[in-house]
KETORDREN-713582 format. One record per residue: residue in one letter; x, y, z of N, C-alpha, C in turn. Coordinates in steps of 0.2 Angstrom, whole numbers, plus 2048, in hexadecimal, padded with zeros to 3 digits. Each point is the difference from the previous one (the first is absolute). Example, Ala and Ser with C-alpha at 12.3 -4.5 7.8 and 13.67 -1.06 7.14 Angstrom:
% KETORDREN-713582
a8427E48277FC806800804806800
s7FE8057FC8048068017FC805803
END
This chain:
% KETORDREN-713582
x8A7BC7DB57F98008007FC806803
x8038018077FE8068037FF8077F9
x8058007FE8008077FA7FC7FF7FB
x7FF7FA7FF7FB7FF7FB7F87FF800
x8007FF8067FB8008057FC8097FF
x8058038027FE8088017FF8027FA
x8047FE7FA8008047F87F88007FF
x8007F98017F87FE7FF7FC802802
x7FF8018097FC8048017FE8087FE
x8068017FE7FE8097FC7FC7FF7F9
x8007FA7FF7FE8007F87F67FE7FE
x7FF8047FA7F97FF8028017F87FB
x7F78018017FE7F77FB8028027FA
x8018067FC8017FF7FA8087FE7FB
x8038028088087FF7FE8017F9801
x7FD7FB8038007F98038007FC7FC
x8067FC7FC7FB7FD7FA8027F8803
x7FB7FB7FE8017F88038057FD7FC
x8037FD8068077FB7FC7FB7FD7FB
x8057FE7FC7FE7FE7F78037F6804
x7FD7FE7FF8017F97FF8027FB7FB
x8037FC7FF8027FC7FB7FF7FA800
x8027FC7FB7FE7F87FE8047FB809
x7FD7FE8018057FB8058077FA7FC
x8038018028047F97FC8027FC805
x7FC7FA7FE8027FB8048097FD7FE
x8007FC8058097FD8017FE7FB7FB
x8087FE7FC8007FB7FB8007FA805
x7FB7FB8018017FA8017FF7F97FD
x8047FB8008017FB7FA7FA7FB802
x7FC7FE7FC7FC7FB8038037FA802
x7FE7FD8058027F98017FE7F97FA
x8067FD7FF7FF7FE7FB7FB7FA800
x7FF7FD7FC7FC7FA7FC8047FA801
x8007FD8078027FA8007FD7F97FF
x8037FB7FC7FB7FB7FF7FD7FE808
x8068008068007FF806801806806
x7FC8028008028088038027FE809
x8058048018038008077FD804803
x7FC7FF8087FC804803804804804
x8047FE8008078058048008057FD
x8038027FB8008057FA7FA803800
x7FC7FD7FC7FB8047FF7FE804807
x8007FE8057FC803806805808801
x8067FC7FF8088068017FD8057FA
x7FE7FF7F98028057FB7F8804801
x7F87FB8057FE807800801804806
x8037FF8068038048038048057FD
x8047FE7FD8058047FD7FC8067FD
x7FB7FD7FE7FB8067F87FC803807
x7FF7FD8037FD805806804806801
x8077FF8048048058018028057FB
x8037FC7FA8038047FB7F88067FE
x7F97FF8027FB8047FC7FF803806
x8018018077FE8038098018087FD
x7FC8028028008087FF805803808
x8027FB8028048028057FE807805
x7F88008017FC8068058018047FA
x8018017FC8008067FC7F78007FD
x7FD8078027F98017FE8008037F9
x8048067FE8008027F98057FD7FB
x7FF7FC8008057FB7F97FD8037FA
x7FC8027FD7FC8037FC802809800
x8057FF8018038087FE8077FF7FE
x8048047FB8048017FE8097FD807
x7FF8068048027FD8088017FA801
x7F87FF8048027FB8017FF7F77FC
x8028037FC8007FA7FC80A7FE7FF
x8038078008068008028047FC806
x7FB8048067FF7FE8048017F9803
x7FA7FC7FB8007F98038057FB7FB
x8018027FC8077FD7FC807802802
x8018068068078008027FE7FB807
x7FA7FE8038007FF8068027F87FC
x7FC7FB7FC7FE7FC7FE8087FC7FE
x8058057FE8088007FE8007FC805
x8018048068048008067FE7F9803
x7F97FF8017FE7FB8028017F97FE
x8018007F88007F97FD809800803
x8058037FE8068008028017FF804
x7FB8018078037FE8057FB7F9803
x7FC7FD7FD7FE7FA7FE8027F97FD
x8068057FD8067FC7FC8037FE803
x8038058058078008037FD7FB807
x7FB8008017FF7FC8067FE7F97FD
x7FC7FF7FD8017FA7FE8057FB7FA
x8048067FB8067F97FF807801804
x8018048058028008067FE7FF807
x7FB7FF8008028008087FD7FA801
x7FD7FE8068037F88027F9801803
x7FD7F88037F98008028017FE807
x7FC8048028018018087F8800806
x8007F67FF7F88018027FC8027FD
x7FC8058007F98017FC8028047FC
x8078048018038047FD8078017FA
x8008057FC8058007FB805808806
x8067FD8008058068038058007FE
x8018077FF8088027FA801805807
x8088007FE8058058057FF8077FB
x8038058038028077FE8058007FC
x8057FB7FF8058017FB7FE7FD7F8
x7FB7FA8027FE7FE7F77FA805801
x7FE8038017FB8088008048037FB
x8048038038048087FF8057FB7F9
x8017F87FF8048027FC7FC7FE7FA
x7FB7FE8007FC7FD7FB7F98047FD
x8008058037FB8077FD8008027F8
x8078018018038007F97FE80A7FF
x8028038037FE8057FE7F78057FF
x7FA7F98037F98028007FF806803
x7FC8047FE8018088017FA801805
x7FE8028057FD8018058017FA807
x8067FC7FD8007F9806803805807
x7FC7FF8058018028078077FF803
x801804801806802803803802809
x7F98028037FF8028087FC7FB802
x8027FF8087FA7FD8027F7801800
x8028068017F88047FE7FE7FD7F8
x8058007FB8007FE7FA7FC7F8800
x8027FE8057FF7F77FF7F9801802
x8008018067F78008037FC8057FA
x8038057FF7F98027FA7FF7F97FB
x8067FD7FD8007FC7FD7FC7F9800
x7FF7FE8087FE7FB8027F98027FF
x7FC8048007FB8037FE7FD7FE7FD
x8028047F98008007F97FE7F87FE
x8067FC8007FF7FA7FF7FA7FB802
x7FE8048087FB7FB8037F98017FC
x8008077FC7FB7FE7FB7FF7FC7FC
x8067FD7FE8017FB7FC7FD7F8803
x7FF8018058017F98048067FC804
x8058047FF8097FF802801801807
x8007FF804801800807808800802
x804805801806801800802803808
x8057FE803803800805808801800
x8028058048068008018027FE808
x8097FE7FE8027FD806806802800
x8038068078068028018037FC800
x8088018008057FE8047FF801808
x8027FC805801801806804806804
x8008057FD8058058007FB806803
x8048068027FC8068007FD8037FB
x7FA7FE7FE7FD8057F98048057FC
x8038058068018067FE8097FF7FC
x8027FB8018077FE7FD7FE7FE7F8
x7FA7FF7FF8007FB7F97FD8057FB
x7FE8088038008077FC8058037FD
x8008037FA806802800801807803
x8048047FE8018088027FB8017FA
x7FF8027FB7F98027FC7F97FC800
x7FF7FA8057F97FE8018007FC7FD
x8057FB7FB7FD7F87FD8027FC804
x7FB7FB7FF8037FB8048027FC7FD
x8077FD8038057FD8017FC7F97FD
x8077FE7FB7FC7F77FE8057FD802
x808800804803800804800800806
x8027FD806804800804804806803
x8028048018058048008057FC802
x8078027FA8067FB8058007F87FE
x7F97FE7FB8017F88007FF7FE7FA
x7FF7FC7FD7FA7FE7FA7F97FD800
x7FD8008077FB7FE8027FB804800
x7F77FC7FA7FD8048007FD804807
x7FF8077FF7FE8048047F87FE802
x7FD7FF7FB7F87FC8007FD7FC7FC
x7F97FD8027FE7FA7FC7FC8057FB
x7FA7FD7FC7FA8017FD7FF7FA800
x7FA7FC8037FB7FC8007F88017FC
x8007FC7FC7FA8037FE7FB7F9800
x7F88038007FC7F87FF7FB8047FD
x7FD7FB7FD7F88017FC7FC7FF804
x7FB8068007F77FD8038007F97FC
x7F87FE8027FC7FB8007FD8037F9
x7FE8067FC8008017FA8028007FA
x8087FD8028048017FD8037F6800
x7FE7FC8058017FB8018057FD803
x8008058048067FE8068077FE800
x8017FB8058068008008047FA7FA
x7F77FE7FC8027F97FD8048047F8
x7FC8048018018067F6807802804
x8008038038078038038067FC7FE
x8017F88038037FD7FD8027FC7FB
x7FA8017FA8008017FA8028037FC
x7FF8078028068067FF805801800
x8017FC80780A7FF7FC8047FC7FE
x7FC7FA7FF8027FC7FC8008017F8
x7F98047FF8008047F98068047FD
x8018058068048047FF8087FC7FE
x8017FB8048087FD8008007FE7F9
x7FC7FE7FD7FF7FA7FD8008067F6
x7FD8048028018067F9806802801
x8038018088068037FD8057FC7FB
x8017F98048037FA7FD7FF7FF7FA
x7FA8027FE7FF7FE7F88028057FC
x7FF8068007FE8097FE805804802
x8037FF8068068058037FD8077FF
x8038037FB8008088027F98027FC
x7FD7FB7FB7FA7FF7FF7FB800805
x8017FB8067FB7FF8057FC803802
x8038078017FB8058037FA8047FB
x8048007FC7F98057FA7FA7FA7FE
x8017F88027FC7FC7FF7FB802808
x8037FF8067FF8008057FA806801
x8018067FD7FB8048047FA8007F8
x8007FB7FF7FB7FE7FB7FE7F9801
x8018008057FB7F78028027FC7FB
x8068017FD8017FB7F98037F9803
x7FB7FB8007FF7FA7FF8017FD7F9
x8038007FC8007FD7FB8057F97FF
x8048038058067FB8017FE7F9801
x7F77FE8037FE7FB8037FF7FE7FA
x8008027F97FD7FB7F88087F97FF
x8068068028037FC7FF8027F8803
x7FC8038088007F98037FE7FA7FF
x7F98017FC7FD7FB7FF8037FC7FA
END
């Protein structure tokens, strides 16, 4: 940014041209269905859910080419790991908390998932735009044992099978607390069980339709 910073200072107004903007595209989300008897549970879950999945996640220029890239690699990341903490991980008081192992093994490959501690804390960030309130919990160990020699950190133990750390996450009060939280992951269980490797491409689409069949 410094270099580009200075290109631009040598340059007059008529070499300057303004970013070109584009259509915004909003996220595919499924509407909540038509029940004769609608569950207040769900419903309050899937407009959370349409919250999160449409958060511009701090991103100001979503309306550029960039960043519109931008907030759909960020938007990847976040639902994936959304997933991973709610049909994994376990409720813990006001709290949903996954280990570092079902992390690291249930990523699946998502391209920009955090890899350093510095990586997690940016991350924590990111998400609080969302309303996501995320927290990490070492092992009881020296920090500096659970780095590696190239700077990731360890979802191991050294030496053992025990995860090296937690993620605990919770929702603001905007998002509807810890009651939608735990709606969440019963959601999540519940699509896997039906959907399996389906589950997910329903999941980061609020797709509730599965509630027609219940009636």
């Amino acid at each position: 940014m410094k270099n580009l910073d200075e290109i631009r200072s040598g340059l007059s107004s008529d070499q300057i041209q303004e970013v070109k903007t584009v259509d915004q595209k909003s996220p595919s989300i499924v509407p909540f269905p038509k029940l004769p008897k609608k569950t207040k549970m769900y419903k309050s879950l899937h407009d959370t859910l349409a919250k999160i999945i449409s958060s511009d996640l701090g991103l100001v220029d979503t309306n550029t080419l960039a960043g519109q890239e931008m907030l759909k690699s960020r938007r990847a990341v976040l639902l994936r790991l959304l997933w991973i903490v709610a049909n994994h991980g376990s409720i813990d008081g006001t709290h949903l908390s996954v280990d570092s192992i079902a992390i690291n093994t249930h990523k699946k490959g998502t391209s920009g998932f955090p890899t350093t501690e510095d990586g997690w804390k940016r991350w924590m960030e990111i998400i609080s735009k969302a309303g996501i309130l995320g927290e990490m919990e070492y092992a009881d160990i020296d920090r500096k044992i659970l780095i590696s020699p190239i700077g990731w950190l360890r979802d191991r133990i050294p030496n053992s099978n025990e995860p090296a750390w937690y993620l605990r996450v919770t929702f603001d009060e905007n998002l509807g607390g810890a009651v939608v939280l735990k709606a969440l992951k019963h959601y999540a269980v519940q699509i896997d069980n039906e959907y399996s490797k389906k589950a997910y491409s329903k999941f980061v689409k609020a797709d509730m339709q599965f509630l027609l069949d219940k009636e």
